[in-house]
MOPAC internal coordinates of N, CA, C and O (Angstrom, degrees):
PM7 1SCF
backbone

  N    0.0000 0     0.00 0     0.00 0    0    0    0
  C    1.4404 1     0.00 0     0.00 0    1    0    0
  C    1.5305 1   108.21 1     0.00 0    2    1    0
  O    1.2310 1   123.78 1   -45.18 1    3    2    1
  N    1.5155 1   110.36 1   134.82 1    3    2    1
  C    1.6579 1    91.94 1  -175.34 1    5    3    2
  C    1.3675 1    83.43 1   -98.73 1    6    5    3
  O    1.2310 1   132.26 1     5.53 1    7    6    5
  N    1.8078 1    93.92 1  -174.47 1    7    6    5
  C    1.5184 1   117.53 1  -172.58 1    9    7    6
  C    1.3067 1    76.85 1  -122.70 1   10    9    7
  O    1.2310 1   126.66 1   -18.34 1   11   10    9
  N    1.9709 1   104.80 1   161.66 1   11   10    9
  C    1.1597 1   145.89 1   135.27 1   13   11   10
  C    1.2634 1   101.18 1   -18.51 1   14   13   11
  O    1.2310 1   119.42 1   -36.47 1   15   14   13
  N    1.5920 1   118.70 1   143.53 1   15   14   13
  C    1.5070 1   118.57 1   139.15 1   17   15   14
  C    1.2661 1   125.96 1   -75.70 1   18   17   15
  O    1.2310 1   120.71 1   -41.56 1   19   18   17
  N    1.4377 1   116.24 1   138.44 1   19   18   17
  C    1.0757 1   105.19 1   179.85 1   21   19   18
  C    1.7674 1   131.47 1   -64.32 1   22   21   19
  O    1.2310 1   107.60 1   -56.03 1   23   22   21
  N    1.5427 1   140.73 1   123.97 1   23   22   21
  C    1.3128 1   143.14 1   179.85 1   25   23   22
  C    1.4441 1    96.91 1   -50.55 1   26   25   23
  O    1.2310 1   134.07 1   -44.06 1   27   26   25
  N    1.5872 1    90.39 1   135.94 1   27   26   25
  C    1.4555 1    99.82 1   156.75 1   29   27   26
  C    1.2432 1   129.51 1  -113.00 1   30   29   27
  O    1.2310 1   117.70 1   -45.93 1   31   30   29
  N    1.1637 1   121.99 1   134.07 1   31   30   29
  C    1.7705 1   156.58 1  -155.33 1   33   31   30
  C    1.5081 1    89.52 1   -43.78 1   34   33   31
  O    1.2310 1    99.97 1   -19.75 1   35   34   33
  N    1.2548 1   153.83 1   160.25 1   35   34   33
  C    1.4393 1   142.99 1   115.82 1   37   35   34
  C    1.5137 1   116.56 1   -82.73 1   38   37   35
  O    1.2310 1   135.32 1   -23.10 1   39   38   37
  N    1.6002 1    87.97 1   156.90 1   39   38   37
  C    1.7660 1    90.28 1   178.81 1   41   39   38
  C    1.1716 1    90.40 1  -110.71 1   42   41   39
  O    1.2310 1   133.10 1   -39.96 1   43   42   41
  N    1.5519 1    92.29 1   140.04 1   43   42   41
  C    1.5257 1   129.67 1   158.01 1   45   43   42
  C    1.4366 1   105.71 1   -95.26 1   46   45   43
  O    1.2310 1   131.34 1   -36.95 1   47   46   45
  N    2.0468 1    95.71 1   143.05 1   47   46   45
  C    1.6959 1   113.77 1   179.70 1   49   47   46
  C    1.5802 1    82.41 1  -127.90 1   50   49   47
  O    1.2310 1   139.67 1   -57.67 1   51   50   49
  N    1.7420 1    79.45 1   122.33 1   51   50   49
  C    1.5932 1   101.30 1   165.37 1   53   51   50
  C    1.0861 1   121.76 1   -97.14 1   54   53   51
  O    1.2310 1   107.78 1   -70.97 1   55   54   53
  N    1.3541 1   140.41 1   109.03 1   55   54   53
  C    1.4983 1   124.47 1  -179.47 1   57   55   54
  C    1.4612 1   122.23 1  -141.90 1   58   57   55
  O    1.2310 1   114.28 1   -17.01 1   59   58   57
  N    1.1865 1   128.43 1   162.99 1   59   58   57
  C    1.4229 1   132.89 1  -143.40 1   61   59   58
  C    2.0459 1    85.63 1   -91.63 1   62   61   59
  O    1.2310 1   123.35 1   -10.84 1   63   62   61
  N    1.2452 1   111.19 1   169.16 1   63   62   61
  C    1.5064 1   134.79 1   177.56 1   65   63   62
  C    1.3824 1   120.88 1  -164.17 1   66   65   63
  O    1.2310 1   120.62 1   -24.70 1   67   66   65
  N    1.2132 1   116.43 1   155.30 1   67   66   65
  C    1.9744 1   113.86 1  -150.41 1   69   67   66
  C    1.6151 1    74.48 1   -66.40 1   70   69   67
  O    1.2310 1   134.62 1   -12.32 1   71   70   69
  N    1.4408 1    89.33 1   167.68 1   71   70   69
  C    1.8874 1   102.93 1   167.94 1   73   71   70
  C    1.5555 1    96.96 1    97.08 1   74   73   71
  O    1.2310 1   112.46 1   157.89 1   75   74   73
  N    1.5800 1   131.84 1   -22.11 1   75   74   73
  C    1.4759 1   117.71 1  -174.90 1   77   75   74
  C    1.4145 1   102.23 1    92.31 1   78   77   75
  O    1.2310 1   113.34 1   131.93 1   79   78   77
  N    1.1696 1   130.19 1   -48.07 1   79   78   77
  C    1.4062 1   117.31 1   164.30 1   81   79   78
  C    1.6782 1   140.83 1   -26.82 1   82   81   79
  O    1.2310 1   108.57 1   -42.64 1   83   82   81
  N    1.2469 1   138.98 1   137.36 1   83   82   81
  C    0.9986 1   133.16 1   157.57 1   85   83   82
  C    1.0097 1   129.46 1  -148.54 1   86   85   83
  O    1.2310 1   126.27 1   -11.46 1   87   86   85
  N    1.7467 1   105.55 1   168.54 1   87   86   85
  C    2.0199 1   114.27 1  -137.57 1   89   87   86
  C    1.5567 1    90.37 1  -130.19 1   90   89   87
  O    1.2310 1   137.55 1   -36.80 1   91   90   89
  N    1.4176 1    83.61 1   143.20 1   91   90   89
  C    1.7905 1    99.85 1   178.84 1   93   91   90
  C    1.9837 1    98.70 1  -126.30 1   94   93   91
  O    1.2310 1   133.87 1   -58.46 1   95   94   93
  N    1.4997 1    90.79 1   121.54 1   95   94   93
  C    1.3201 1   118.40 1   174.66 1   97   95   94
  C    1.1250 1   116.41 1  -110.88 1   98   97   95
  O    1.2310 1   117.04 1    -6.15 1   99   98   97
  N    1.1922 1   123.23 1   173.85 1   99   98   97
  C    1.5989 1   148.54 1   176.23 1  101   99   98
  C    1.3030 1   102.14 1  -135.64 1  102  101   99
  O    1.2310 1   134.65 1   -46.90 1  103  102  101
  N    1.9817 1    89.26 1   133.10 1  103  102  101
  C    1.6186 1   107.74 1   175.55 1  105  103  102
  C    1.4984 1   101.77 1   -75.19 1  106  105  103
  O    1.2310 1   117.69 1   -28.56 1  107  106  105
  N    1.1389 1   122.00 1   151.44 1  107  106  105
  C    1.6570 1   146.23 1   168.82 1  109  107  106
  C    1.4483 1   107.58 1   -59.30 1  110  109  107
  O    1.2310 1   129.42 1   -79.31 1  111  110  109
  N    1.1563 1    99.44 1   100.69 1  111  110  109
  C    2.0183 1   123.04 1  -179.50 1  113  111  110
  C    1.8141 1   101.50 1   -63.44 1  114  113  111
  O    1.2310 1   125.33 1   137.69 1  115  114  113
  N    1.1000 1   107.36 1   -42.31 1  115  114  113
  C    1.6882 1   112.48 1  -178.16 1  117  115  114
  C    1.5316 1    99.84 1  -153.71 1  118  117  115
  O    1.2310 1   138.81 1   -21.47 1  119  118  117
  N    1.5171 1    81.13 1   158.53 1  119  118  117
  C    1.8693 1   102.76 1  -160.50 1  121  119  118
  C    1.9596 1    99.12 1   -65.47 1  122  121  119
  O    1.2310 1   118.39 1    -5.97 1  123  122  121
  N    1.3027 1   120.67 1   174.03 1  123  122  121
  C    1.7177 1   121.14 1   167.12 1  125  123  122
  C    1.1741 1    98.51 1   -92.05 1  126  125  123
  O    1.2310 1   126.43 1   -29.08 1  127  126  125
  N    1.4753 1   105.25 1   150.92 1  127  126  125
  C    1.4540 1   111.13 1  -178.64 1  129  127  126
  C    1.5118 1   102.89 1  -123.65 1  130  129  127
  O    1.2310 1   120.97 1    11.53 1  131  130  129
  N    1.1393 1   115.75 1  -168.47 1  131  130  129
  C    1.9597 1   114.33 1   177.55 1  133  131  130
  C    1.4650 1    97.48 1  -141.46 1  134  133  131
  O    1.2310 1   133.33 1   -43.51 1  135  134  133
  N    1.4222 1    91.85 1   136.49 1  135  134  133
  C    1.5023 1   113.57 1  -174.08 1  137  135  134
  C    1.6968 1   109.73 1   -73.77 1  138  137  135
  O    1.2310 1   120.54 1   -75.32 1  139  138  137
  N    0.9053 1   116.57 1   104.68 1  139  138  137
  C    1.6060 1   115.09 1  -176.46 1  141  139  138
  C    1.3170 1   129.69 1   -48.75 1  142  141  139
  O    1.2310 1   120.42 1   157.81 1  143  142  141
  N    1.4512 1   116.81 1   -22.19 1  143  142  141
  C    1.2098 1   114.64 1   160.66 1  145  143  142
  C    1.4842 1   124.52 1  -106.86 1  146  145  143
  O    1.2310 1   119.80 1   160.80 1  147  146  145
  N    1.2983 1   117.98 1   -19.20 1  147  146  145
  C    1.5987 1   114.83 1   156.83 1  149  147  146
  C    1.2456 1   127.41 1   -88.30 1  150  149  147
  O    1.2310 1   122.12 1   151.92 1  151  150  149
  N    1.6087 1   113.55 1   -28.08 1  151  150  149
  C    1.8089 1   118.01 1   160.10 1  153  151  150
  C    1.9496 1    80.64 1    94.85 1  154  153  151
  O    1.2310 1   103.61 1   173.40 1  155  154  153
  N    1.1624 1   147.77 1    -6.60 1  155  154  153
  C    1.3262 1   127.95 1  -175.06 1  157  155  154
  C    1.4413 1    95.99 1   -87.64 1  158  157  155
  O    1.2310 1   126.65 1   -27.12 1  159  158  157
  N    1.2107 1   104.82 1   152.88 1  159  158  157
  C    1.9024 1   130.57 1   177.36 1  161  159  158
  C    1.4194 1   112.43 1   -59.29 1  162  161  159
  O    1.2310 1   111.68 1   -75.92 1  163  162  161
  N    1.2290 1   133.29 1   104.08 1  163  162  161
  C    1.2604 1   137.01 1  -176.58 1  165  163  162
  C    1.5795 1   133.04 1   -94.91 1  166  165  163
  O    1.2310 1   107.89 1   -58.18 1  167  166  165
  N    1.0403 1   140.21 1   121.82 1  167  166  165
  C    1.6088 1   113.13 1  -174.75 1  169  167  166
  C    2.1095 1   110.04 1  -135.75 1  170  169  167
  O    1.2310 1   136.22 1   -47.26 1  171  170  169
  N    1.2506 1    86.21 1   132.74 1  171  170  169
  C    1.8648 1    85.75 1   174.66 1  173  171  170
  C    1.4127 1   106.28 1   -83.47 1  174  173  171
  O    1.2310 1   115.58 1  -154.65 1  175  174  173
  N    1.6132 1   126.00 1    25.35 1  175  174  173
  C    1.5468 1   113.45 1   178.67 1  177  175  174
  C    1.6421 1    93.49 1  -107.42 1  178  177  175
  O    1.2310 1   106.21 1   -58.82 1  179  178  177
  N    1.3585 1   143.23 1   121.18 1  179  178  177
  C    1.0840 1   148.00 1   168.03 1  181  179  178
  C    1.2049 1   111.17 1   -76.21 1  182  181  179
  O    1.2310 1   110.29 1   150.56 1  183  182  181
  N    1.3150 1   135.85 1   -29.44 1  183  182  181
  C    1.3926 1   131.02 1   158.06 1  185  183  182
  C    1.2039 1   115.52 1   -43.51 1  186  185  183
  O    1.2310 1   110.35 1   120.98 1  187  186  185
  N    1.2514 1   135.73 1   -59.02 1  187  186  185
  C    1.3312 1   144.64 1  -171.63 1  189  187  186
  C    1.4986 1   125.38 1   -49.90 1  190  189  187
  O    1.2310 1   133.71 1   173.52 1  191  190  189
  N    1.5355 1    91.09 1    -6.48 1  191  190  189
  C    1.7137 1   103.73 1   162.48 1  193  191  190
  C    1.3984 1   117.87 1  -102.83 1  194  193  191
  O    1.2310 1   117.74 1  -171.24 1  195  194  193
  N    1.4832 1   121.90 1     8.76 1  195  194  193
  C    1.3396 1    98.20 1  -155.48 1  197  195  194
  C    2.0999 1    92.92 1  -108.05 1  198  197  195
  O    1.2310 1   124.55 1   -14.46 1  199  198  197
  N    1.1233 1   108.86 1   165.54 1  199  198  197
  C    1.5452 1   101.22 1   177.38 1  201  199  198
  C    1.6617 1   103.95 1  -167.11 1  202  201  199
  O    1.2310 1   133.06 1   -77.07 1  203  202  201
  N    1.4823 1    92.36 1   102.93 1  203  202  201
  C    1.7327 1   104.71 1   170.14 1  205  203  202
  C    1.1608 1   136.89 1   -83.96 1  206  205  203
  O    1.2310 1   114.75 1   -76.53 1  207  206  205
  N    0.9029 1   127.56 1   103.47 1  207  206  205
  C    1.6720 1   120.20 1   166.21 1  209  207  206
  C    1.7530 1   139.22 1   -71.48 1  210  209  207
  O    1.2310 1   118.83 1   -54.60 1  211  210  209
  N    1.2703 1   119.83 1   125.40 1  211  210  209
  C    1.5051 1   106.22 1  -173.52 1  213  211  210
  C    1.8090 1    97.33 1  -121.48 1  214  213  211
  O    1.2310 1   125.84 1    -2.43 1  215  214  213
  N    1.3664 1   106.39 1   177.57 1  215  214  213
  C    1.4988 1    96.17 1  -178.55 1  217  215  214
  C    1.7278 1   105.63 1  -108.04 1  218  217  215
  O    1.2310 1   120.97 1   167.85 1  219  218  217
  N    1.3633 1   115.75 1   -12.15 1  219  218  217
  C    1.7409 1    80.76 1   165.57 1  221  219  218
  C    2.0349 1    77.55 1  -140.74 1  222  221  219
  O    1.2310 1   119.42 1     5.63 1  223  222  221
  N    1.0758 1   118.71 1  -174.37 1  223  222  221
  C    1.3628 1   141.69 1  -151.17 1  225  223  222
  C    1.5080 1   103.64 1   -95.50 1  226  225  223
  O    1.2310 1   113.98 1   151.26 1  227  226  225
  N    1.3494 1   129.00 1   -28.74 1  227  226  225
  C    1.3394 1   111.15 1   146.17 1  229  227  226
  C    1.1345 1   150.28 1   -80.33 1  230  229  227
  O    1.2310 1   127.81 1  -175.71 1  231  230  229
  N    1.8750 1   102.56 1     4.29 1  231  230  229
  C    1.4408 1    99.39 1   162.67 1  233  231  230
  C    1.2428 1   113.08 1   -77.33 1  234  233  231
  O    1.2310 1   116.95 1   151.70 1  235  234  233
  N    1.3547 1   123.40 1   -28.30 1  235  234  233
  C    1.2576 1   141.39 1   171.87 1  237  235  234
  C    1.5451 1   115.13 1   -28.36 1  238  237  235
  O    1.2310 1   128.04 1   105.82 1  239  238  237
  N    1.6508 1   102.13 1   -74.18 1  239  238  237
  C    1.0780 1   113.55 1  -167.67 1  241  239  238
  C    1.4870 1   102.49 1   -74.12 1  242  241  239
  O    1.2310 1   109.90 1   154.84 1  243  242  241
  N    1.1744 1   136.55 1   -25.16 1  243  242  241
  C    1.2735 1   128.17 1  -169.16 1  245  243  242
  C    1.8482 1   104.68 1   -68.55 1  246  245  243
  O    1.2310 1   128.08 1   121.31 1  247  246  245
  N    1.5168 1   102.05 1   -58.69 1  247  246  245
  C    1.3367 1   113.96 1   156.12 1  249  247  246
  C    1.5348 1   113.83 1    -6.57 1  250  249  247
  O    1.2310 1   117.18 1    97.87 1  251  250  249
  N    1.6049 1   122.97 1   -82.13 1  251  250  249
  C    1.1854 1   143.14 1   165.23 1  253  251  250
  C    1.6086 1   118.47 1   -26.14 1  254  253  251
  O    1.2310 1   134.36 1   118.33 1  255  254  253
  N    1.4840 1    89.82 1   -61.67 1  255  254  253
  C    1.5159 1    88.30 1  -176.57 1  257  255  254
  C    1.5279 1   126.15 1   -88.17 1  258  257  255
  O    1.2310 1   126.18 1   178.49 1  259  258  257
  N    1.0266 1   105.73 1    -1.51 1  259  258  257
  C    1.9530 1   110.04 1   158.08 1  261  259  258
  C    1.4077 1   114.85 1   -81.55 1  262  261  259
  O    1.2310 1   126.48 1   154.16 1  263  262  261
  N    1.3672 1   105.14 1   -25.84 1  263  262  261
  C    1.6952 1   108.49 1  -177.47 1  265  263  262
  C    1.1743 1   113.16 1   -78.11 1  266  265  263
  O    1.2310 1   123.22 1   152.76 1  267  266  265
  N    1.8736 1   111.43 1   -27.24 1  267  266  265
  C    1.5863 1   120.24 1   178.45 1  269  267  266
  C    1.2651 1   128.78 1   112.25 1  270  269  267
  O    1.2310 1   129.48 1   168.62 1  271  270  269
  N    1.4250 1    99.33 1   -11.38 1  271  270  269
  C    1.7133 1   129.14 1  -169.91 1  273  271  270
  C    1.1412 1   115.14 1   -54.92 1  274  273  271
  O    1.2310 1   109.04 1   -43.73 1  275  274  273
  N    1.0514 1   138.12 1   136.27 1  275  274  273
  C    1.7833 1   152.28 1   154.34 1  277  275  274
  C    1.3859 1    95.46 1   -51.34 1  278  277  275
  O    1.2310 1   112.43 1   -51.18 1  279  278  277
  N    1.3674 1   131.89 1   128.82 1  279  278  277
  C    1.4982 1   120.76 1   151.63 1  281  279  278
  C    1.2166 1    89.59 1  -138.92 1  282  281  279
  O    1.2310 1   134.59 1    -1.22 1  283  282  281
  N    1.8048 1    89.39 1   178.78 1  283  282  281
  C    2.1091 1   121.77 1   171.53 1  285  283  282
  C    1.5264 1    89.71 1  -134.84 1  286  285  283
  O    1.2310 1   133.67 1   -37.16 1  287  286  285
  N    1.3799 1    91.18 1   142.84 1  287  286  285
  C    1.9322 1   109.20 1  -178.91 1  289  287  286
  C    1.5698 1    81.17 1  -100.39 1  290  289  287
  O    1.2310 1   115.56 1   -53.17 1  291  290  289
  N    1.4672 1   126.03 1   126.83 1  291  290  289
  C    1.8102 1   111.19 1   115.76 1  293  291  290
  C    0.9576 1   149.38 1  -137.28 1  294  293  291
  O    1.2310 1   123.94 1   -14.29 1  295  294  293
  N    1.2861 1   110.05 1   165.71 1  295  294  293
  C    2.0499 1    98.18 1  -148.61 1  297  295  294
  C    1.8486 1    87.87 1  -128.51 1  298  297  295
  O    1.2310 1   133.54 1   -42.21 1  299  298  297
  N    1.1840 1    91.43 1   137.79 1  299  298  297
  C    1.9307 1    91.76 1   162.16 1  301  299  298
  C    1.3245 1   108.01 1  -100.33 1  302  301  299
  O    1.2310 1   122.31 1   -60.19 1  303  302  301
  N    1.2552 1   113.19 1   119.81 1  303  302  301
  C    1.6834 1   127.81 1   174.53 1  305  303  302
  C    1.5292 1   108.97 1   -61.50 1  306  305  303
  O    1.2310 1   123.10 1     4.66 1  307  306  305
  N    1.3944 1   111.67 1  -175.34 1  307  306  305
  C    1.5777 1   112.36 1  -168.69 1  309  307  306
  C    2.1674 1    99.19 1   -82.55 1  310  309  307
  O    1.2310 1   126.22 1   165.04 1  311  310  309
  N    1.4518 1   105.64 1   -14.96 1  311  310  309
  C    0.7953 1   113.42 1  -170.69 1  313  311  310
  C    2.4990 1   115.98 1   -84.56 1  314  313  311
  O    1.2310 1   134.32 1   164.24 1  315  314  313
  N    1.5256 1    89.92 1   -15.76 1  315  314  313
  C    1.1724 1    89.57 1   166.54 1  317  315  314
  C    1.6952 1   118.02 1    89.36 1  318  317  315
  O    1.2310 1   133.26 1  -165.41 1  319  318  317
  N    1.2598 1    91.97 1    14.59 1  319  318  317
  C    1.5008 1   104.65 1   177.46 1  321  319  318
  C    1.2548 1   102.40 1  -110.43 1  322  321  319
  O    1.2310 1   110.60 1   -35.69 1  323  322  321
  N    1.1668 1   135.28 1   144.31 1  323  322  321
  C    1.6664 1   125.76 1   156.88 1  325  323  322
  C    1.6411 1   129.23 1   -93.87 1  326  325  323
  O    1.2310 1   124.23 1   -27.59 1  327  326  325
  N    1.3026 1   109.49 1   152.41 1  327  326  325
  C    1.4895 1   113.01 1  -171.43 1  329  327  326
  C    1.4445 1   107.09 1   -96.67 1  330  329  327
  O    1.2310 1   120.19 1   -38.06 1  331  330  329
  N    1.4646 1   117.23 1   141.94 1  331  330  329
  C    1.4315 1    96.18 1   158.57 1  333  331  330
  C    1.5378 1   107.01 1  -140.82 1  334  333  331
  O    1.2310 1   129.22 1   -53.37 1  335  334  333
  N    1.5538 1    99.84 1   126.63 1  335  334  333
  C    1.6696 1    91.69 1   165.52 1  337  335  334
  C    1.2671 1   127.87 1   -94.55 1  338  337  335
  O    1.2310 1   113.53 1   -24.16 1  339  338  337
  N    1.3850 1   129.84 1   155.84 1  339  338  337
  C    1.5060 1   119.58 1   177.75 1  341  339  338
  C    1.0814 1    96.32 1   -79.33 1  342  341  339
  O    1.2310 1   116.27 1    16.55 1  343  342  341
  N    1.5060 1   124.69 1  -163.45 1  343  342  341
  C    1.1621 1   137.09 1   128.62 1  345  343  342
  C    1.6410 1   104.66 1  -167.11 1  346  345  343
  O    1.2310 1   125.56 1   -56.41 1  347  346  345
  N    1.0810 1   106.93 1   123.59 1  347  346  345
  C    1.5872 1    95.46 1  -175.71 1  349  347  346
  C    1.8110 1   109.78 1  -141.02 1  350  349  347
  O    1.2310 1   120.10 1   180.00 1  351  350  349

């Protein structure tokens, strides 16, 4: 009897935006393509539309981690470098 394959997890990128807010994305599962007869940008990743906002970064991550998700936080410090954590 076979099994299912197993689903794979998406990663979410959490990252900070002026206002204190922050947005949880999904990396791009497959590249956009162009529709040959309309020429607009097309994509079979449905994630790649979605874009959350929380108001400080542990709702974020909590978010993430009940859902099960792989993410990376990054934040630009006052200093202008950015951080990134894995977590997977």
């Amino acid at each position: 009897m076979a099994s299912p394959s197993p689903t794979r997890l998406p990663t979410a990128r959490i990252a900070s935006e002026r206002g204190g807010r922050w947005v949880l994305t999904f990396e791009r599962e497959t590249p956009p393509e162009l529709d040959p007869l309309t020429g607009w940008t097309i994509s079979t990743d449905p994630l790649s539309q979605i874009r959350l906002t929380f108001p400080d970064v542990q709702s974020a991550l909590g978010f993430a981690e009940r859902k099960g998700w792989r993410y990376e936080v990054a934040e630009a410090p006052a200093g202008g470098r950015s951080i990134h954590l894995d977590h997977r």
